[in-house]
C-alpha positions, 0 to 999 in steps of 0.5 A: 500500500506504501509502495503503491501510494509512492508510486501515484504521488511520483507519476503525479509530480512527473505530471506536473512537470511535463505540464509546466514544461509544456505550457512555457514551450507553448508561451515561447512558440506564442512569443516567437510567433508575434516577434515574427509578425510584422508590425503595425505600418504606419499609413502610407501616403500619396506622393508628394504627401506625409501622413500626420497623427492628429495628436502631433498637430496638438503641438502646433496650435499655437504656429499660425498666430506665431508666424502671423506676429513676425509678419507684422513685425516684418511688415512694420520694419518695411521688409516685406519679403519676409512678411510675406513668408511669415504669411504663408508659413502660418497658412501651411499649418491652416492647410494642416487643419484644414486636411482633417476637419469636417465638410464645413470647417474645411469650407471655412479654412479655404476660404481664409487660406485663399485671403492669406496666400493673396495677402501674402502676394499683395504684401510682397509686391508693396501694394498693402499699405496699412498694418490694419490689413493684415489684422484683419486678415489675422483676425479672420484666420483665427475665426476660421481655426475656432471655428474648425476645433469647434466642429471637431469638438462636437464630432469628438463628443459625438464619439466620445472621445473625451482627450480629443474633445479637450484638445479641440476646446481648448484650441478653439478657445485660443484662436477665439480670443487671438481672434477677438485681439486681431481684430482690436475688440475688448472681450466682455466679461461673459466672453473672458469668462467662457474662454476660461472655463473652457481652458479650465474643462479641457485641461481636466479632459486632456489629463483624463479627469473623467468624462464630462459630458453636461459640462463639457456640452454646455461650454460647447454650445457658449463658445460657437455663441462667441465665435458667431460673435465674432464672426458677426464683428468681422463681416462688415471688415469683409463688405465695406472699405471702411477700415475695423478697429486696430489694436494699439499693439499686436495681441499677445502671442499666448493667451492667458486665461485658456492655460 
């Protein structure tokens, strides 16, 4: 009886073992054969095209506004060349936007790239004789980008997509107020303080604090108000020759109350 219980308890552990050895054989075949598979590739594009994740895009916000300030400082020092330049480099990255942006904002972007790249013309020709034009085109640019992160922000609530949603709010909130700055307008209070709880949502967003679903809606349906707004304010600039406010000095490179 002692012999025969040895015996059962010996085949068992030889069980085991062979079990084990098996199963780290099978985990080394599993591991090998996804070494072997290739990996992922990234889209290829058309030629003369790059393929751009769209979070890469995240940290060039700012550019369009960047080069527009060195144009007017350019235009001002009377070196129009490179004023022209600073032009056309920030409406390459409204091209950029324009690439992934919906029907409508896509509609919107063209139509202020068009302006940009003739402005650019006009300037380098020495045929624009005022720095207020190229404010108001500035202004126009940035109503333009508001108004496509806007839209993006409603297609990512649509989705869900709570990280993108913040980034979308929060770059439109930025050209709004660069927006409003171009185009010489003090902000209301009720636009300062849209502005800020929309920099304030979207950092909680982009830092995945949660899904924020009311308030996130809420404050998407008061920025497209001030960007309207803004829109509104600019249109007679566009229909009469009657020149719109000039700002005293170029606005501020990076706004303040979206941080």
């Amino acid at each position: 009886m002692y012999r025969r219980t040895i015996g059962s308890m010996i085949v068992l552990v030889m069980a085991v073992v062979f079990c084990v050895v098996g199963l780290k054989g099978c985990e080394k075949k599993a591991q090998a054969a996804e070494a072997a598979q290739p990996a992922a590739e990234t889209p290829k594009a058309p030629e003369g095209h790059v393929v751009v994740k769209e979070e890469v895009l995240n940290a060039f916000v700012e550019s369009p506004g960047e080069h527009f300030h060195k144009a007017r400082q350019s235009f001002l020092k009377k070196d129009y060349k490179a004023a022209a330049e600073e032009i056309r480099k920030g409406a390459a990255f409204m091209k950029l936007q324009a690439a992934r942006a919906t029907a409508e904002g896509k509609k919107v972007l063209t139509v202020s790239i068009d302006e940009l790249e003739k402005l650019a013309k006009d300037v380098e020709q020495g045929t624009v004789a005022s720095a207020a034009t190229l404010n108001h085109a500035f202004a126009r640019a940035h109503h333009a980008l508001a108004r496509h992160h806007y839209l993006k922000a409603m297609e990512y609530k649509a989705k869900g997509a709570a990280t993108k949603l913040g980034h979308a709010l929060k770059a439109s909130a930025i050209h709004l107020e660069h927006g409003f700055a171009w185009a010489g307008h003090k902000l209301e209070a009720a636009t300062v303080a849209v502005i800020k709880d929309t920099g304030l949502v979207a950092g909680k967003l982009i830092e995945g604090g949660g899904w924020i679903g009311k308030e996130a809606g809420m404050l998407i349906e008061k920025i497209g108000v001030e960007i309207e707004k803004l829109g509104k304010m600019l249109e007679p600039a566009k229909k009469s020759s009657a020149p719109a406010p000039t700002p005293a000095t170029a606005p501020a490179t990076e706004p303040s109350r979206t941080k």
